[in-house]
C-alpha positions in Angstrom: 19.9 50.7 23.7 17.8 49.6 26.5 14.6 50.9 24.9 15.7 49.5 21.5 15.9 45.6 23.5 12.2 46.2 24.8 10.6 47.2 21.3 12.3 43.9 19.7 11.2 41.9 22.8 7.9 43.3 22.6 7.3 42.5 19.1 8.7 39.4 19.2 6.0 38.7 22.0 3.3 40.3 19.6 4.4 38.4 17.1 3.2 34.6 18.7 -0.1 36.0 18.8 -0.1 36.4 15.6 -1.5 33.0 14.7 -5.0 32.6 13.9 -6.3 29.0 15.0 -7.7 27.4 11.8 -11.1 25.0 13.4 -10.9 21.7 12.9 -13.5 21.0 10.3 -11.9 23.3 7.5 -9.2 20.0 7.1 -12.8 18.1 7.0 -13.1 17.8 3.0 -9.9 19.0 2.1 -6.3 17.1 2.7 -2.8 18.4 1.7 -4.9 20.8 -0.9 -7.2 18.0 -2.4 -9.7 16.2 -2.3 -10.2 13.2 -0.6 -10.1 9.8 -2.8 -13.0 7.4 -2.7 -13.4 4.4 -0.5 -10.7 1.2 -1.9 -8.5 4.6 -3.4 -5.8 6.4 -2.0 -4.2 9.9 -3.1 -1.0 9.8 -4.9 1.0 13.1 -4.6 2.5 14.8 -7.6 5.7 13.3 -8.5 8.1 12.2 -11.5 7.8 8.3 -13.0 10.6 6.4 -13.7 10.3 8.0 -17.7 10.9 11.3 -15.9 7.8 12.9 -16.5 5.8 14.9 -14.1 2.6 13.4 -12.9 0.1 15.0 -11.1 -1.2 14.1 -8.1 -4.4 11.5 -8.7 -6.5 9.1 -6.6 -5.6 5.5 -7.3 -6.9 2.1 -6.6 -5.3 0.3 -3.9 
């Protein structure tokens, strides 16, 4: 029993370093998975309008 505690401690231990940094300049040119809108535009996410239709996710003017 003891021995079975120490292999699932272990690997939880293991498991936090795990997690590969990503560097800061991969979010650079891309945000959420697009890409950034033009100055005087934001992004709009994908959503459903009021007709309930879907509507994908678009830069608009502010």
């Amino acid at each position: 029993m003891r021995r079975l505690i120490t292999v699932i401690a272990l690997a939880a231990i293991a498991s936090t370093f795990a997690i590969i940094p990503v560097p800061a300049s991969a979010d650079r040119d891309d945000h959420m998975g697009h890409q950034r809108c033009g100055r005087g535009s934001h992004w709009v996410a994908p959503h459903r309008n009021k007709q309930g239709r879907w509507v994908p996710g678009h830069c608009s003017r502010r």
